[in-house]
N, C-alpha and C positions, 0 to 999 in steps of 0.2 A: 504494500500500500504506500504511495506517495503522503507527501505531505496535503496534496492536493484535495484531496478527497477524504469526505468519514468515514468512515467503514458503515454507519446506518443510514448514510445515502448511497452506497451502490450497490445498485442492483446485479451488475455482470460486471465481472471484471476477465480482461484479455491479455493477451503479451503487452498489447500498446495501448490499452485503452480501457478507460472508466462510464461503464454504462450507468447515470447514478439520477436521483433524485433532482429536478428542477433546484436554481436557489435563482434569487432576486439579481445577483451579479450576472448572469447571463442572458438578463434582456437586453442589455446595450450589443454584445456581437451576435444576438439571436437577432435583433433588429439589424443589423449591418450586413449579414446573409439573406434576410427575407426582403432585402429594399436591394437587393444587388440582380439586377437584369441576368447575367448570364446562369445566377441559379435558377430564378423563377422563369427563366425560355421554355420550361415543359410544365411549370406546374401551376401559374396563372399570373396574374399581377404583380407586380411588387408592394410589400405593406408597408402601409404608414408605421409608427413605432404601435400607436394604439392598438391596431389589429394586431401587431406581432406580440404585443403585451397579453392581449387578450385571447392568444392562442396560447401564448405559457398557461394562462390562468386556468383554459381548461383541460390542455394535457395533466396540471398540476391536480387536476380536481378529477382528472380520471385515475390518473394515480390512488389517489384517498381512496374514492370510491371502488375501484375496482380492483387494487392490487400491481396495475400494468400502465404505462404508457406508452407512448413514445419520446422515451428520456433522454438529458441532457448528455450527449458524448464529450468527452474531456481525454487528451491525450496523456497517459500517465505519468508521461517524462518531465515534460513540463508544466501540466496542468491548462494546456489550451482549449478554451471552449472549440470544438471542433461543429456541432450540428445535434441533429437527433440522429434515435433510431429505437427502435423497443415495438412491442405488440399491444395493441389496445383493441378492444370490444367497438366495435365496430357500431356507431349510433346511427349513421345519417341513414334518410332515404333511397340509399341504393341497393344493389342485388346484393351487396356482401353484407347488409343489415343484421347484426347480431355474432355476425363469424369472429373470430381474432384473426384481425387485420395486422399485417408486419409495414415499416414503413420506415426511411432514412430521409434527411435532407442535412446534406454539409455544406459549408462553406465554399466554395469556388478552389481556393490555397490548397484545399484538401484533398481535391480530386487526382487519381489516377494514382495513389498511393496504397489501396486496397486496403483504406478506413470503413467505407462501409460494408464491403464484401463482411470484413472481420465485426464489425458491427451485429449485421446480420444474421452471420451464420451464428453467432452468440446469445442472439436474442430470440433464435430458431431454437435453437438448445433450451434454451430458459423455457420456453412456451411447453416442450412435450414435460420439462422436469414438473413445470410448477403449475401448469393447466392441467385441464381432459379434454380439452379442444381436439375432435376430431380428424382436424385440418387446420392450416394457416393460410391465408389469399393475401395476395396483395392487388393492388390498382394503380394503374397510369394511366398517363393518353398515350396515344400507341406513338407520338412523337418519341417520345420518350428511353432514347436507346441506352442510353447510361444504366435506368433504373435494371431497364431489361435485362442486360448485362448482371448485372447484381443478383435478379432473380434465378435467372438463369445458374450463373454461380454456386448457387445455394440450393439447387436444384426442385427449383419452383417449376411447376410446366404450366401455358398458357393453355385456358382452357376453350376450346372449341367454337361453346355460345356464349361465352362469356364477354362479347361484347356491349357497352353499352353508353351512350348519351350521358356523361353526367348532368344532371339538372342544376347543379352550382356554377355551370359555363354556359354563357350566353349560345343562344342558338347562330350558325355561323361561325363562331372562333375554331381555328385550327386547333383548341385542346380540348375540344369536346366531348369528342369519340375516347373513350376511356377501355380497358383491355383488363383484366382479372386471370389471373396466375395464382396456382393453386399446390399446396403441399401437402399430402397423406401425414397424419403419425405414423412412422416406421412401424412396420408390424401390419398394418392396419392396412386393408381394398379400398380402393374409392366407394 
């Protein structure tokens, strides 16, 4: 364990990295990755700080409630906010409604260093130890070839019909069309 981190905010820990609990110091570079164009070119607009504050607040509050989020990534070495990554219960309106949803978003700086591959495959781990989840899905827009990449990785497979329209994307935007990739519990048939 680094200096960096509590031991009763992390959730996963890796070779490089701290899968841990939201704190208040990581809205300022949570906001400077969700206002930065070249992260959000697949995943929608860029946030004002308020939105970005107000996405901490309820990853934070799905954490309470449910056990899981999609939590703060911090690099161990040095304690850099890095992005999210983690499994959460799956609220909104669409077809993965109710499933545990797996899900990453890092910094720009971060990319191509296989932070979230390791992320992931961590948080995949976490899910079969500490759930009965079924299966894990994730979601994109099928722009989206990084994420794919990642799922891919982690041996996620895209599912068939699993296309779909998110309703949180204006009709006409190129990020519409959204794609669902899906992973068995080991052991376990679809």
């Amino acid at each position: 364990m680094t200096p960096h981190a509590e031991a009763a905010d992390v959730a996963i820990a890796t070779e490089r990295l701290n899968v841990r609990s939201w704190r208040e110091a990581d809205r300022a570079p949570f906001h400077a990755l969700n206002s930065d164009p070249r992260v959000m070119a697949t995943l929608g607009p860029v946030m004002t700080r308020a939105e970005s504050d107000a996405l901490v607040d309820r990853l934070a509050a799905a954490e309470a409630a449910r056990g899981c989020t999609f939590w703060a990534v911090e690099r161990r070495a040095d304690g850099a906010f890095l992005g999210f990554c983690g499994v959460r219960w799956n609220a909104q309106e669409i077809p993965i409604r109710g499933m545990l949803e797996i899900g990453w978003r890092l910094g720009h700086a971060h990319w191509g260093s296989g932070y979230a591959s390791e992320a992931a495959a961590a948080s995949l781990d976490w899910a079969w130890r500490e759930t009965e989840a079924a299966c894990v899905v994730a979601i994109t827009s099928e722009t989206n070839t990084r994420s794919l990449g990642v799922m891919a990785r982690i041996g996620m497979e895209r599912l068939a019909d699993g296309d779909f329209d998110h309703p949180a994307v204006p009709a006409g935007d190129r990020l519409r069309r959204h794609l669902i990739c899906r992973i068995d519990r080991p052991g376990r048939a679809a």
